[in-house]
CHARMM-style PDB file with segment names, atoms N, HN, CA, C and O in Angstrom:
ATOM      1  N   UNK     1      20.929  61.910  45.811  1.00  0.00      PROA
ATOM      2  CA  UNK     1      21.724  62.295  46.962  1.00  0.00      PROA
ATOM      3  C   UNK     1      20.961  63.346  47.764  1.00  0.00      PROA
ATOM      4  O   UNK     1      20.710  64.442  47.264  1.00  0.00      PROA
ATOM      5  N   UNK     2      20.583  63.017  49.022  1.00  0.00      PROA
ATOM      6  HN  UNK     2      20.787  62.126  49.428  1.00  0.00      PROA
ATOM      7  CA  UNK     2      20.519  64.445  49.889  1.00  0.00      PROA
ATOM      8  C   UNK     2      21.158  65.629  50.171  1.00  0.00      PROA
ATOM      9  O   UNK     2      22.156  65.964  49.534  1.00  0.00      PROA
ATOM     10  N   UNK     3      20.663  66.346  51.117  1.00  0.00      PROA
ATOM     11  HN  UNK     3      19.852  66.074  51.634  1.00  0.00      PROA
ATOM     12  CA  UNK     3      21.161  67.475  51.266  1.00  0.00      PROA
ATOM     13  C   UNK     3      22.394  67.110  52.237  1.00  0.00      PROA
ATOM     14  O   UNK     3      22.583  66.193  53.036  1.00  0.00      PROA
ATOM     15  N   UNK     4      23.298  68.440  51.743  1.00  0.00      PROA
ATOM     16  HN  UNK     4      23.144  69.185  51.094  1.00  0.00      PROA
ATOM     17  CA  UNK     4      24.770  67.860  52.176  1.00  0.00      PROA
ATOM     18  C   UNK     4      24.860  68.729  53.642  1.00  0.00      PROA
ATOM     19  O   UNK     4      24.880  69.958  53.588  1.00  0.00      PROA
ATOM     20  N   UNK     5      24.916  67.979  55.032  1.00  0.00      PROA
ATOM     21  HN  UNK     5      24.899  66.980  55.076  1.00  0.00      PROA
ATOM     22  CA  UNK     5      24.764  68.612  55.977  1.00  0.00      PROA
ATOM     23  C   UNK     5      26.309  68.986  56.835  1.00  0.00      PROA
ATOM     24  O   UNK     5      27.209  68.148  56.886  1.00  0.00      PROA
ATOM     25  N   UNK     6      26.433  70.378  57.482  1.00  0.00      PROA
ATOM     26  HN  UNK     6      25.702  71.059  57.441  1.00  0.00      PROA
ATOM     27  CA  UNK     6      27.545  71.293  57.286  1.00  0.00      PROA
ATOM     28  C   UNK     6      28.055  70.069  58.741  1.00  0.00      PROA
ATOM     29  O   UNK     6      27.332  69.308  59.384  1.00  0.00      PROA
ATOM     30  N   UNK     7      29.478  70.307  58.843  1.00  0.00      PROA
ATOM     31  HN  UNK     7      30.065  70.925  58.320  1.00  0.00      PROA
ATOM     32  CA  UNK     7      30.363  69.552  60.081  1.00  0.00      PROA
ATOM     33  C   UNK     7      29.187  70.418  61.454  1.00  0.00      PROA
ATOM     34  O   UNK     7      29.026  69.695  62.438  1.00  0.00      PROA
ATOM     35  N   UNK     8      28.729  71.277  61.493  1.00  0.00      PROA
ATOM     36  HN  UNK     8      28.860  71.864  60.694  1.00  0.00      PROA
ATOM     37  CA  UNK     8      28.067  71.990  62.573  1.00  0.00      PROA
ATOM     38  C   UNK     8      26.860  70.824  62.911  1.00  0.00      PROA
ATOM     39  O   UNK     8      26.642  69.846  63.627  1.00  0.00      PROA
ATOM     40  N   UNK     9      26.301  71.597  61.946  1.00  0.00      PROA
ATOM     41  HN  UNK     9      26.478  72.391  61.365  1.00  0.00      PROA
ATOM     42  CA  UNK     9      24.908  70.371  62.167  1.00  0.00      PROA
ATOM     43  C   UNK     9      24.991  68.731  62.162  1.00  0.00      PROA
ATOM     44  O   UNK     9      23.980  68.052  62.344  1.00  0.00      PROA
ATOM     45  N   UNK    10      26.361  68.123  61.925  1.00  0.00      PROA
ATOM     46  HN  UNK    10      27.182  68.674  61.777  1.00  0.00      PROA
ATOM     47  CA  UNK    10      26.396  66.838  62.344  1.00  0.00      PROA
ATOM     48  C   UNK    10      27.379  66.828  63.723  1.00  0.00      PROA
ATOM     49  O   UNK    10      27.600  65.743  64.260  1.00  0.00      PROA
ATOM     50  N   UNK    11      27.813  67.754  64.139  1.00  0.00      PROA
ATOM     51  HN  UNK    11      27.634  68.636  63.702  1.00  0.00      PROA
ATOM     52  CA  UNK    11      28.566  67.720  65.585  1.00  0.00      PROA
ATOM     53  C   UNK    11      27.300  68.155  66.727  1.00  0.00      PROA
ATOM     54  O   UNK    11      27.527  68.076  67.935  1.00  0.00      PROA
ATOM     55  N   UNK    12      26.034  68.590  66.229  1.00  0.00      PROA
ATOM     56  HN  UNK    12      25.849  68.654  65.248  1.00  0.00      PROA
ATOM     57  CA  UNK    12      24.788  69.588  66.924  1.00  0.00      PROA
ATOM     58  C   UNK    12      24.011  67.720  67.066  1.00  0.00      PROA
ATOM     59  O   UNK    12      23.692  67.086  68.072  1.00  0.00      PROA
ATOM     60  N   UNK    13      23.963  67.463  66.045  1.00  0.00      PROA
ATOM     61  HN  UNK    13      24.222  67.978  65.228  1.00  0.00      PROA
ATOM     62  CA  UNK    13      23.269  66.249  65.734  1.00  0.00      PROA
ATOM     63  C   UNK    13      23.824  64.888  66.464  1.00  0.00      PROA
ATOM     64  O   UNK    13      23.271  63.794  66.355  1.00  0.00      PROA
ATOM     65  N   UNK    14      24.905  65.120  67.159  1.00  0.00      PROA
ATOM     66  HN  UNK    14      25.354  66.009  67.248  1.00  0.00      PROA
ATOM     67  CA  UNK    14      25.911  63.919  67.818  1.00  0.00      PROA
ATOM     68  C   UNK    14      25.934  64.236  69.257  1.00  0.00      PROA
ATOM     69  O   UNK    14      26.442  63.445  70.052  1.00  0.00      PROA
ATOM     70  N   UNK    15      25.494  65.173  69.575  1.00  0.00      PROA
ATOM     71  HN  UNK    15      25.081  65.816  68.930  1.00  0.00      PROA
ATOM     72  CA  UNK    15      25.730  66.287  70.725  1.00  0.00      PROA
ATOM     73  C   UNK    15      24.357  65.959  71.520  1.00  0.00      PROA
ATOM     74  O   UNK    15      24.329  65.461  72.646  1.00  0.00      PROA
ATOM     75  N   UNK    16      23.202  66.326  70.737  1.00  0.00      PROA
ATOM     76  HN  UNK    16      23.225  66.730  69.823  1.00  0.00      PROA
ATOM     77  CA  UNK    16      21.841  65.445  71.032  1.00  0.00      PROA
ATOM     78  C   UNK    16      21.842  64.090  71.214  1.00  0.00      PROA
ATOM     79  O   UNK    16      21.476  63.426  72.184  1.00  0.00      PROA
ATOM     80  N   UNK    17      22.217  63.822  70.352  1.00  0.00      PROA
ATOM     81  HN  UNK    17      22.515  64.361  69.564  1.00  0.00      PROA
ATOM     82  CA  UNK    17      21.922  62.345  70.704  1.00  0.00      PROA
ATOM     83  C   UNK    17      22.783  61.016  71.828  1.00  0.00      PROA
ATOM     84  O   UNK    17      22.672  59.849  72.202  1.00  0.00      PROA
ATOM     85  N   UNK    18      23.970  62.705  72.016  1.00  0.00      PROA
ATOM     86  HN  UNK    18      24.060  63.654  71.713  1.00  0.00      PROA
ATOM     87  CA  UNK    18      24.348  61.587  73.252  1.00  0.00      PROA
ATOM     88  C   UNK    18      24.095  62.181  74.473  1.00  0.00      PROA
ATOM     89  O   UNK    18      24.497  61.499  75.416  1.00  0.00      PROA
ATOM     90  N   UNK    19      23.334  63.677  74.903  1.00  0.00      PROA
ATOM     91  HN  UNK    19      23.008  64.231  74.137  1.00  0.00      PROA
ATOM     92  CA  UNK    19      23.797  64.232  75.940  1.00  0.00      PROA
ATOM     93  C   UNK    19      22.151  64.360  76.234  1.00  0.00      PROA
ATOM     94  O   UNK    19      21.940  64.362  77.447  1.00  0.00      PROA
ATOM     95  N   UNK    20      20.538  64.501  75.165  1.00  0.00      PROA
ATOM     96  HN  UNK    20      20.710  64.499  74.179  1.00  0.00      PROA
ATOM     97  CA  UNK    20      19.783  64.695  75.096  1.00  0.00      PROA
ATOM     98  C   UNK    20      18.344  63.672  76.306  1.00  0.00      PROA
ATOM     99  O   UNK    20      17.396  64.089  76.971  1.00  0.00      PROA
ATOM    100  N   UNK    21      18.863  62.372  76.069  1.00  0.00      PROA
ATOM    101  HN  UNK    21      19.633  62.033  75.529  1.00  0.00      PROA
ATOM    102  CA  UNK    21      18.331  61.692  76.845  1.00  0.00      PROA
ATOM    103  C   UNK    21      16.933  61.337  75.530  1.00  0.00      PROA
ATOM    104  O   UNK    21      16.135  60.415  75.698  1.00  0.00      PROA
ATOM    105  N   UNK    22      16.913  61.823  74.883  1.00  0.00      PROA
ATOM    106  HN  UNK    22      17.561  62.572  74.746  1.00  0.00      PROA
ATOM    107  CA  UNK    22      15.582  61.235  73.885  1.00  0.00      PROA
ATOM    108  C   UNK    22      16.178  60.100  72.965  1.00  0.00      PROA
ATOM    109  O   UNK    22      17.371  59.837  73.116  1.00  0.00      PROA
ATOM    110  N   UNK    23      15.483  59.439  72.070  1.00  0.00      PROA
ATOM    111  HN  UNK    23      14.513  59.652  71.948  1.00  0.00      PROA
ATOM    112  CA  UNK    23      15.313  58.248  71.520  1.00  0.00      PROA
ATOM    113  C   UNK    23      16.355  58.650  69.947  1.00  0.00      PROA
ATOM    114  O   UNK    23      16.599  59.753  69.457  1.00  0.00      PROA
ATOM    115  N   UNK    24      16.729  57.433  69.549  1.00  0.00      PROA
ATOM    116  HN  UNK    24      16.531  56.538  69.947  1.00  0.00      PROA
ATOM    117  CA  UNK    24      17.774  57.897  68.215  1.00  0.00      PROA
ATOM    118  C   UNK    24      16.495  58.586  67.195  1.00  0.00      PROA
ATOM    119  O   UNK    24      16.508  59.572  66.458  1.00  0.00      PROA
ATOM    120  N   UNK    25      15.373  57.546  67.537  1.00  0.00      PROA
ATOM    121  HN  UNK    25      15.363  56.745  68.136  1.00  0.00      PROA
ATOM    122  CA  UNK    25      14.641  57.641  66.489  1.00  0.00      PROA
ATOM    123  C   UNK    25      13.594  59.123  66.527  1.00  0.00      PROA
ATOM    124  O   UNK    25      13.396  59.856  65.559  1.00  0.00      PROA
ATOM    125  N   UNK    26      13.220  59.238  67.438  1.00  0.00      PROA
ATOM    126  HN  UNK    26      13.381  58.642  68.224  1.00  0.00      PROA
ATOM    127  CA  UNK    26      12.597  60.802  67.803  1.00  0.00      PROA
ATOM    128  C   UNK    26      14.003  62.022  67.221  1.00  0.00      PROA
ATOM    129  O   UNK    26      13.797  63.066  66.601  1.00  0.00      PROA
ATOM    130  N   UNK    27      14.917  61.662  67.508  1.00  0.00      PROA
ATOM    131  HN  UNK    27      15.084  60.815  68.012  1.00  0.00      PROA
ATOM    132  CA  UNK    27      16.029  62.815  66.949  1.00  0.00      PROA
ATOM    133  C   UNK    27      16.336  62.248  65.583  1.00  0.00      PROA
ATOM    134  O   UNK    27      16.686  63.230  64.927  1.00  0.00      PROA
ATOM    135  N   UNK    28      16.375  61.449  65.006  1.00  0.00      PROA
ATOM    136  HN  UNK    28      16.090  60.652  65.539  1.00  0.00      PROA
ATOM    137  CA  UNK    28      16.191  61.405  63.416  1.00  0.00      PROA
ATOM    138  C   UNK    28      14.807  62.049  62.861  1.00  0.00      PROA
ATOM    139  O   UNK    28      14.865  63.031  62.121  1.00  0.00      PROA
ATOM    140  N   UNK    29      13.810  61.592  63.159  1.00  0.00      PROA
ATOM    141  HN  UNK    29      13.763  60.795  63.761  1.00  0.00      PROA
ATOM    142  CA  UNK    29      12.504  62.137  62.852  1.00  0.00      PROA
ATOM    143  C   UNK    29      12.596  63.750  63.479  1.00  0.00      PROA
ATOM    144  O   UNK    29      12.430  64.427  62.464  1.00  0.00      PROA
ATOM    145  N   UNK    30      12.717  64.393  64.257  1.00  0.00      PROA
ATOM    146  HN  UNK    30      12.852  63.843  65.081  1.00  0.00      PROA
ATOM    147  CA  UNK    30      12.995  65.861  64.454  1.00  0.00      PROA
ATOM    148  C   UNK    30      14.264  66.156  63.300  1.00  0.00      PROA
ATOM    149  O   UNK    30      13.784  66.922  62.464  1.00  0.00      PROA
ATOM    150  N   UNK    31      15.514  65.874  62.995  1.00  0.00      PROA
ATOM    151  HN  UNK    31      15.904  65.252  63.674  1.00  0.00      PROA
ATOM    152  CA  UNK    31      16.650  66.648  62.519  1.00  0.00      PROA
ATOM    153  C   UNK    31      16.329  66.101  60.708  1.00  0.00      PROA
ATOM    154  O   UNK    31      16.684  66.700  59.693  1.00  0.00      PROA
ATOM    155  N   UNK    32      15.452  64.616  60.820  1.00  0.00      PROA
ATOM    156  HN  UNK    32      15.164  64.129  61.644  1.00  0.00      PROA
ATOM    157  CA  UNK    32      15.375  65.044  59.045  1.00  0.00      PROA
ATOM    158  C   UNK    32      16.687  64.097  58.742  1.00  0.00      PROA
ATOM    159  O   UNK    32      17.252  64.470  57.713  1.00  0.00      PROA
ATOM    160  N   UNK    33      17.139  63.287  59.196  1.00  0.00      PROA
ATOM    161  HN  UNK    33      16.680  62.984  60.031  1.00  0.00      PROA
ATOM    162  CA  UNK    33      18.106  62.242  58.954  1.00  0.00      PROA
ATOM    163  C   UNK    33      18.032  60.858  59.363  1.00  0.00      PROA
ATOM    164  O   UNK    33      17.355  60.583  60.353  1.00  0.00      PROA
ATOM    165  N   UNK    34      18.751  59.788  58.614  1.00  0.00      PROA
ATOM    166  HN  UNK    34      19.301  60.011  57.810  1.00  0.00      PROA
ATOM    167  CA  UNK    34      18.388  58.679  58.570  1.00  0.00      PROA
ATOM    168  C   UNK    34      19.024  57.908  59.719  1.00  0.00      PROA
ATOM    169  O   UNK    34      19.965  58.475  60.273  1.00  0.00      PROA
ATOM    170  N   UNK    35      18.724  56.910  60.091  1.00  0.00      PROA
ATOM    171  HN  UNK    35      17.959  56.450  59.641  1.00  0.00      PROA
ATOM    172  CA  UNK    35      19.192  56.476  61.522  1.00  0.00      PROA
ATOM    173  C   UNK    35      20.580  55.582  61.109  1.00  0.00      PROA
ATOM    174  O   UNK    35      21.241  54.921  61.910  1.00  0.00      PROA
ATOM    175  N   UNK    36      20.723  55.660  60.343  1.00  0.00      PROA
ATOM    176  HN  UNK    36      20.186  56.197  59.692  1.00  0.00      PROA
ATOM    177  CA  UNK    36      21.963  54.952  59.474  1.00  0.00      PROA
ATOM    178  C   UNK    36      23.062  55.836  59.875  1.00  0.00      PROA
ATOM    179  O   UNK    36      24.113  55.529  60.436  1.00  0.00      PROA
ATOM    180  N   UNK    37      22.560  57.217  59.418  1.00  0.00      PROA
ATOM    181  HN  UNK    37      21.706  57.467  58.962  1.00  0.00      PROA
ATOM    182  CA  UNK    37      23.544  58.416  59.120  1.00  0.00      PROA
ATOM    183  C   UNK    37      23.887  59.032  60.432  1.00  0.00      PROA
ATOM    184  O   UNK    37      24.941  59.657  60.554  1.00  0.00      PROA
ATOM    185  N   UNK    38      22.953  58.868  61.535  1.00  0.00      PROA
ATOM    186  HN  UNK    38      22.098  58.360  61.435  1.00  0.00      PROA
ATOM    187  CA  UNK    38      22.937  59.569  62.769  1.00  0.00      PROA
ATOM    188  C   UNK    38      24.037  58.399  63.284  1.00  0.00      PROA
ATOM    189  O   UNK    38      25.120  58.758  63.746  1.00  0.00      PROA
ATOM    190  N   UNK    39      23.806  57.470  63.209  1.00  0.00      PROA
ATOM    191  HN  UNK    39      22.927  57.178  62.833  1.00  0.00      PROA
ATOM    192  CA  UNK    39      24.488  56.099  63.839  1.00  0.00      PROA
ATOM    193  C   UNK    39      25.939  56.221  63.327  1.00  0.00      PROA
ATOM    194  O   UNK    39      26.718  55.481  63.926  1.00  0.00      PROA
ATOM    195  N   UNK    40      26.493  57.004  62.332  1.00  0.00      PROA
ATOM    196  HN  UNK    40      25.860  57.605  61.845  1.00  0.00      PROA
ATOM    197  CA  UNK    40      27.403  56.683  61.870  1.00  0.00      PROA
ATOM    198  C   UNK    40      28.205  57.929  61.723  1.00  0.00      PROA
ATOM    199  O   UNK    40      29.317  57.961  61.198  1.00  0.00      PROA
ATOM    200  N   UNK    41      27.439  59.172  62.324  1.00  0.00      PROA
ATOM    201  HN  UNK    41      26.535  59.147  62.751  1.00  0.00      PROA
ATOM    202  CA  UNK    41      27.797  60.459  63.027  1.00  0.00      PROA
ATOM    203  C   UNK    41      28.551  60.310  64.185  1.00  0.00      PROA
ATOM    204  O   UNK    41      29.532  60.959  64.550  1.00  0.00      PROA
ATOM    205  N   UNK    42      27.759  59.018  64.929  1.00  0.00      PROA
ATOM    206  HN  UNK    42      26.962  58.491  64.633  1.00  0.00      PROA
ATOM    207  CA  UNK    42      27.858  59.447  66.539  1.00  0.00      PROA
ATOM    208  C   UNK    42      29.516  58.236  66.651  1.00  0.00      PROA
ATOM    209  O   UNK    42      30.373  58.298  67.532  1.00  0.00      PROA
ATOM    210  N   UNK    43      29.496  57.554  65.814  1.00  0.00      PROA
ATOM    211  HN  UNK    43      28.800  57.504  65.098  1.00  0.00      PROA
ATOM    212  CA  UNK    43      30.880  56.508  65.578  1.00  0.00      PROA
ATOM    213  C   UNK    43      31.487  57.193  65.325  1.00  0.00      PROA
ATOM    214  O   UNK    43      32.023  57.657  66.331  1.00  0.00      PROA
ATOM    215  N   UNK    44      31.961  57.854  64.033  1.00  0.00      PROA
ATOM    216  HN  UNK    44      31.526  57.477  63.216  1.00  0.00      PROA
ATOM    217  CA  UNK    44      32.746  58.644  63.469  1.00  0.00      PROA
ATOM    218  C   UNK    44      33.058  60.292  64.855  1.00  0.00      PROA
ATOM    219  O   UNK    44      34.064  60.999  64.896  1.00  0.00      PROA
ATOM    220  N   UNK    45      32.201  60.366  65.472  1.00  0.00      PROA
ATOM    221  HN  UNK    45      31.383  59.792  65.438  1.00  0.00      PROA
ATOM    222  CA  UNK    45      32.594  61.376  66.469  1.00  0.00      PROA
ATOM    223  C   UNK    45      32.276  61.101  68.300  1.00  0.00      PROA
ATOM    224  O   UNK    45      31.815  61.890  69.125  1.00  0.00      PROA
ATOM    225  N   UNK    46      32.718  59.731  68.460  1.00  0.00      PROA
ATOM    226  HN  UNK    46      33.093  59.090  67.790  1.00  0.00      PROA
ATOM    227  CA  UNK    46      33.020  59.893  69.583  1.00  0.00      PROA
ATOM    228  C   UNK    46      34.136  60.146  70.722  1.00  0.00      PROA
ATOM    229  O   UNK    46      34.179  60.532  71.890  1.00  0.00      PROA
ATOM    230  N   UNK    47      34.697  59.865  70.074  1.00  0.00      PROA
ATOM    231  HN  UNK    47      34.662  59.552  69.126  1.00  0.00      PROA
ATOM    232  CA  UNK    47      35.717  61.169  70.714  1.00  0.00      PROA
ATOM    233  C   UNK    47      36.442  61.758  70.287  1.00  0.00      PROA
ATOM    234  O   UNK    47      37.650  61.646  70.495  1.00  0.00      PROA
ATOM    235  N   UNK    48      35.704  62.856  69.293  1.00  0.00      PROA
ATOM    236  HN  UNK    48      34.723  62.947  69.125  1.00  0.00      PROA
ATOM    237  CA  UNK    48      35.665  63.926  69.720  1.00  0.00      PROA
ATOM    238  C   UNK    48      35.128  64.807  70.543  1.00  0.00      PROA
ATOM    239  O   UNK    48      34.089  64.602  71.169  1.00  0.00      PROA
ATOM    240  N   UNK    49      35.726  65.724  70.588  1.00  0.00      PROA
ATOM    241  HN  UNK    49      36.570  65.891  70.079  1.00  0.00      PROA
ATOM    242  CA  UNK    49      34.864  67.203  71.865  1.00  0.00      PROA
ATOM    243  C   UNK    49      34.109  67.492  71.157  1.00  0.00      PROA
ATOM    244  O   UNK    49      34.324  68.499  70.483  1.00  0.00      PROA
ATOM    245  N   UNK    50      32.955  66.799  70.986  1.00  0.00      PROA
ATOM    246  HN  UNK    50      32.780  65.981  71.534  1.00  0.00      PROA
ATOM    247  CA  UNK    50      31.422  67.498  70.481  1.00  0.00      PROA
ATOM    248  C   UNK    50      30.245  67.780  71.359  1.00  0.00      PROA
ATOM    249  O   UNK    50      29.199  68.366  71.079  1.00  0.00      PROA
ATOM    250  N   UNK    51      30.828  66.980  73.011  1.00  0.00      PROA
ATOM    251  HN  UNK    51      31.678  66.504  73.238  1.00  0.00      PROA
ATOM    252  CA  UNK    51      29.670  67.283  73.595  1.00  0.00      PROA
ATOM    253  C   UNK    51      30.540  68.406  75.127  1.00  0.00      PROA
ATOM    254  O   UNK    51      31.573  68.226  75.773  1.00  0.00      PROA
ATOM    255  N   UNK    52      29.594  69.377  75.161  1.00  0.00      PROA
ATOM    256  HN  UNK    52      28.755  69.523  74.637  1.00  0.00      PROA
ATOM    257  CA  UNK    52      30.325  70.383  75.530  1.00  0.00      PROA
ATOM    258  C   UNK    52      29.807  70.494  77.186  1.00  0.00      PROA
ATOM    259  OT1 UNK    52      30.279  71.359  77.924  1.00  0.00      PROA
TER     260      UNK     52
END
């Protein structure tokens, strides 16, 4: 199992990747997470108020 990442850093991590304009895969390779997990961040939190 990986490291268990805090509700911050996956709302920081959902926040990039929808407001950032860079590639899923350049922000997986920068944050250190799998494109599975980012993909299933940004489902699980779209709407919510994560992007500010």
């Amino acid at each position: 199992m990986g490291p268990v990442r805090t509700d911050k850093f996956r709302k920081d991590a959902v926040r990039i990747a929808l407001t950032s304009g860079l590639s899923r895969k350049q922000i997986v390779d920068d944050l250190g997470v799998g494109m599975s997990t980012l993909n299933k961040w940004v489902t699980a939190h779209r709407d919510a108020d994560v992007v500010w």
